[in-house]
C-alpha positions, 0 to 999 in steps of 0.5 A: 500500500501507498506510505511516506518513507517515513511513516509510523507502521506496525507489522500484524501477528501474520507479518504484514506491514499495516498503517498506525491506524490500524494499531492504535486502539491494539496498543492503547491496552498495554502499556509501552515500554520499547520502541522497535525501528524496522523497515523494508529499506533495510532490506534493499542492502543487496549482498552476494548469493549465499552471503550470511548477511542477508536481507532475509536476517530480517524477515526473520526477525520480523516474522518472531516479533508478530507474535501476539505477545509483542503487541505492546511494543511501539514499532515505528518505521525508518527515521530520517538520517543523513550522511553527514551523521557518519562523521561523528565518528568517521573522517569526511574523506572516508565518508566520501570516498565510500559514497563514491565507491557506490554502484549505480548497479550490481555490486562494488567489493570493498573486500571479499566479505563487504560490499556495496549495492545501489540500495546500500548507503541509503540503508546505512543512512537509514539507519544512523537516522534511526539510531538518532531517533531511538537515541533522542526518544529513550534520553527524552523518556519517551520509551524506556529503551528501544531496539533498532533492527537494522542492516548493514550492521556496523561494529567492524567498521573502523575510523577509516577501514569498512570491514566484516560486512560493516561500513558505518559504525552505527553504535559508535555514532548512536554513542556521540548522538547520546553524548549530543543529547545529554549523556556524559557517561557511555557504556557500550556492551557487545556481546556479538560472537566477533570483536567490535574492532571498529567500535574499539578503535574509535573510542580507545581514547574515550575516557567517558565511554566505555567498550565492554565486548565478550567474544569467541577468540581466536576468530575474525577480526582477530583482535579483542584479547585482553591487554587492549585495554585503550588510553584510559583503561575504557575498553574491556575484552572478555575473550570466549573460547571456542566450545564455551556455553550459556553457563561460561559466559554467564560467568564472564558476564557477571564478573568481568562484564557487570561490574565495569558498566556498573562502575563506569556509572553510566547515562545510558546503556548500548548494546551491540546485539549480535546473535551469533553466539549462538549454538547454531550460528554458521560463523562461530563456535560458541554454545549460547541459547536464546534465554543467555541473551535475554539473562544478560539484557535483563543484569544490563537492565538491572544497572540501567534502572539504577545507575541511569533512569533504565534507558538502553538502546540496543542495535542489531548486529550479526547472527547468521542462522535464522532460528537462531537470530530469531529466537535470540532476538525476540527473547532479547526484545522480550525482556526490554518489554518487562521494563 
């Protein structure tokens, strides 16, 4: 049906898209708490055949969140973004010069695993755009907290380099708009199966925000060991071994995790969510189940409420096996309704 780009609309419980009118007397009934941002431009990021980061990540994700149980939620479309929202964390040049690599059609490889299609760049605009939404609307108190379900993801992507299917780092721009907004103190927590190199490299001389990321090592990127720790002891590595299950990580998320945010004495909470830690995840090799994601959002959860006002936003990231990204996902969304 006929929408403004940027239009309010909820998915039904079978998944299709219908206008806010048809929602509004459905979620009047319940109080909400979260705001999910989705949308089928998301999906217009063209990948090669059989790539993991597929626009059908999304569909997935959509289809578990159609469940009568998310009736609650607050779902809004796209947010406006702007290509000048990069540079809060990139150089202009690099910006440039990614826009220019840009195809008007096909695709054009940065590297053997990222590349670039017509509907890319609008997509990652798309969401930087919706990053500043969920941003302003959590730091305002308009939701408790808010989860962007996004692509292309964004945790690899460096300063200068656009890596590991990520071109803008869009937590690390989520983490200067916090800061915009009022927001001294930042703590990121990544709890996808690979390192956050990109978002490490940006904040290594941050002292006000914190980057805790829990990881498989030895895996791609190859960094996140222990004695990367930043300029001002701000970036936290929890390596995981290959094997490890939802009992090891729940212990190396209680106390190595835990009390760095907690002591970090946030404003506001991001989470790089990745779901690729999980058992099924085609990319990895760690053991964790859908209630590990939704524990660990519940104990950053617990620090939101008293440290600062429960405001989390909560970016996607990888996950590559679509009933594990689903599940995670929804267990994930689950407990951010409880708030």
């Amino acid at each position: 049906m006929p929408q403004s780009r940027h239009t309010v609309i909820f998915l039904d419980h079978s998944g299709a898209w219908a206008s806010d009118a048809d929602r509004r007397s459905e979620r009047s009934l319940f109080p909400v708490t979260t705001l999910l941002i989705s949308d089928p431009l998301f999906l217009d990021h063209a990948m090669p055949a059989g790539h993991p980061e597929r626009p059908d990540r999304l569909r997935a994700i959509e289809k578990a969140l159609s469940d009568p149980r998310f009736a609650p939620l607050h779902r809004e479309k796209a947010a406006p973004g702007e290509i000048e929202l990069a540079a809060l964390v990139h150089p202009k040049g690099y910006i440039q010069e990614l826009v220019a690599h840009s195809p008007q059609e096909g695709l054009a490889f940065i590297d053997a695993d990222t590349s670039l299609s017509p509907g890319s760049i609008p997509a990652a605009v798309a969401a930087m755009g919706s990053t500043r939404r969920a941003i302003d609307a959590v730091m305002k108190g308009e939701f408790a907290n808010a989860f962007v379900a996004a692509r292309p993801p964004g945790h690899h992507a460096e300063r200068e380099t656009a890596m590991g299917f990520c071109l803008f780092n869009t937590i690390a721009v989520a983490a200067r708009l916090a800061q915009k907004a009022g927001a001294e103190r930042v703590a990121i927590v990544d709890w996808d199966v690979h390192h956050g190199n990109g978002t490490q490299d940006i904040f290594w001389n941050d002292p006000n925000v914190l980057f805790v990321s829990s990881h498989e090592m030895p895996l791609y990127p190859g960094t996140g060991s222990l004695s990367e720790r930043g300029e001002h002891d701000n970036i936290v590595n929890v390596p995981l071994s290959a094997g490890d299950d939802g009992a090891i990580f729940r212990e190396a998320f209680t106390t190595r995790v835990l009390p760095r945010v907690e002591a970090h004495r946030p404003d506001v909470i991001l989470i790089s969510a990745g779901f690729d830690a999980h058992r099924r995840d085609p990319l990895a090799n760690l053991r964790l189940e859908a209630q590990d994601f939704a524990w660990a959002t519940g104990r950053l959860m617990e620090i939101a409420a008293r440290r600062c006002g429960g405001r989390i936003v909560s970016l996607l990231e990888g996950g590559y096996d679509l009933e594990g990204l689903s599940t995670s996902a929804a267990a994930h969304v689950e407990m951010l309704m409880g708030a």
